[in-house]
N, C-alpha and C positions, 0 to 999 in steps of 0.2 A: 504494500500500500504506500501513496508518496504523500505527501504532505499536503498538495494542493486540493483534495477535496474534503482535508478538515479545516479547510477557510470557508468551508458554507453550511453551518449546521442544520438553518432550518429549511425543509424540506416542504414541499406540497404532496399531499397522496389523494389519489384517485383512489374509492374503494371499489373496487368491483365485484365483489361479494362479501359473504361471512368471512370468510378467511384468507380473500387476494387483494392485497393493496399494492397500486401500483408508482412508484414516485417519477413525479412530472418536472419537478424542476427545482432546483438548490439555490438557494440566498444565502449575503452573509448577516442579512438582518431580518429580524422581526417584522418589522413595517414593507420591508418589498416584497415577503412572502404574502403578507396578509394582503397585499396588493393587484398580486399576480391572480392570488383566489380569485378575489372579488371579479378579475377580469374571466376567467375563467367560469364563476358562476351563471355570468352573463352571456357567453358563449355558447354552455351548455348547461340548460337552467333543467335537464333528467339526472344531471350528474352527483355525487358526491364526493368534496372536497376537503381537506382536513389539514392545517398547516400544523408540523410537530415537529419538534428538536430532536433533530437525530444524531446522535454521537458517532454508530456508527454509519457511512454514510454507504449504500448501495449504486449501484448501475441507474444511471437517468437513462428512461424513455424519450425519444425522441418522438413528437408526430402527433 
């Protein structure tokens, strides 16, 4: 793991069901994640979205 995607903890996730969340895109702040939500709500208003602090940080979805 390198060091550069522990400069962006907080994460956006798509849930796609009970147990498949998927992450959409990394910040290094609070306020641009909760941002990008909100744009995202707007976009796809069947969707659910969830901004969380993630430590450890997984593979972004593109698309």
């Amino acid at each position: 793991m390198t060091y550069r995607p522990d400069l962006r903890p907080w994460a956006v996730f798509r849930r796609v069901s009970a147990v498949d969340n998927i992450c959409v895109a990394r910040f290094r702040t609070r306020p641009d994640a909760d941002a990008y939500m909100s744009i995202l709500r707007r976009l796809t208003p069947g969707a659910n979205f969830q901004v969380v602090f993630d430590k450890l940080p997984q593979q972004v979805t593109q698309g």
